[in-house]
Structures are given as C-alpha cells and as structure tokens.
C-alpha positions, 0 to 999 in steps of 0.5 A: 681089666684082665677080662677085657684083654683076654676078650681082646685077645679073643676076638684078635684070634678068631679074627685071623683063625681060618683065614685063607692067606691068599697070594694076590701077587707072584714074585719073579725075582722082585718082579710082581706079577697079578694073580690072573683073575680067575686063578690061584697061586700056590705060593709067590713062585708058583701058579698052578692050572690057569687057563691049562697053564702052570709056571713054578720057578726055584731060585739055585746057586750056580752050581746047584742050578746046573746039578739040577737042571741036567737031572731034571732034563735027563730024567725028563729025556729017558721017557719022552723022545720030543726033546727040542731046544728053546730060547726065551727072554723074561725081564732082560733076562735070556733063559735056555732050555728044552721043550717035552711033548706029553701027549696033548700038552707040553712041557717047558724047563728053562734055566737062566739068570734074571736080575743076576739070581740063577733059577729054573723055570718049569712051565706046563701048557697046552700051547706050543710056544715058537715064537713071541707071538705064542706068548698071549695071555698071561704068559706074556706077563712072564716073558717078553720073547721065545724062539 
C-alpha cells in the first residue's frame, strides 16, 4: 500500500514538473482580455512584443499612483523632447497621459482609474495613436477611444 501511494505520488509530480504555466488571459481590473494568437503574456498585466506592441499596467493607491506617475513621466521627459498629452478611454474608464517618441516607436504612460481601481498603463508600439481609429488590432480590446 505505501508503494502504491509513493507512485502516486510520483507520477501526480512529474505530471505537473515542468509545466509551463501559460497565461491565456489578462486581467484589466476584472476585465479579461484573450492572449492574441500568436503572442505570449509575461503575467495577467502584462503583454510583452505583440505585433511591436506591449502593454503592462500596475494598480496604485492614489496617492502612490500620482508619486509614481510624475517620476516616471519627469524621468521619461529629461531625456526625450516629444512630450504630447493624450486621452484615452478603456472600460468607461478616462486615462490621461503623455505620449514619447523613441526613434521609430512610441512610448504611452496612462494614468487613471478603471472600475474605481487607480493604475498606471505604460504602452510601447510602433503605431502613432491619435484618434480611435489608430486603435486596431488588439488594442482595441484594450481601449475603446484615444485623442
């Protein structure tokens, strides 16, 4: 009998050993979003070189999230001149932010509150969002409008 369950025991080990946990869906503030075909998530919040694109979102207190936002923003504005302000909307939710040009692509920190949870957006792509019809592909699973 104790054979039986140490082999068990076993093969339950090796069958989870070595698993990828692969995450499927991300998790905007309850909200789940598909993995795109053909792209891999590093965690629920966070989507990393998709068709040139990642997204990555933390959620912050208030206070913490506006601490964190103007670092960002100020560090990000030392070393690049093309600061422009933009507006996008994502799950009813308004975000405001700043828009970096880096070389051939851009650079998006959003901050606002979704589902009343504070958070911090920070998109990387190739594409130059300036109105909702930029916002194809997968974004568009994210956001609803930009201006």
């Amino acid at each position: 009998m104790k054979n039986i369950f140490t082999i068990v025991l076993l093969f339950a080990t090796l069958s989870f050993y070595g698993q990828d946990k692969k995450v499927s869906f991300l998790n905007l503030v309850g909200n789940n979003i598909q993995v795109p075909r053909g792209c891999q998530a590093q965690s629920e919040y966070e989507l990393q070189a998709c068709d040139g694109t990642s997204i990555k979102w933390d959620y912050y207190t208030e206070d913490m999230l506006s601490a964190v936002f103007d670092a960002t923003i100020s560090a990000f504005a030392e070393s690049n001149s093309s600061k422009t302000e933009v507006t996008f909307t994502s799950f009813g939710g308004q975000l405001k932010g700043y828009k970096f040009k880096m070389g051939t692509t851009f650079q998006y920190f959003l901050r606002g509150t979704i589902k009343e949870q504070p958070l911090m957006i920070n998109l990387g792509t190739p594409k130059d969002i300036t109105k909702s019809d930029d916002l194809d592909g997968f974004l568009s699973l994210f956001f609803d409008a930009a201006s």
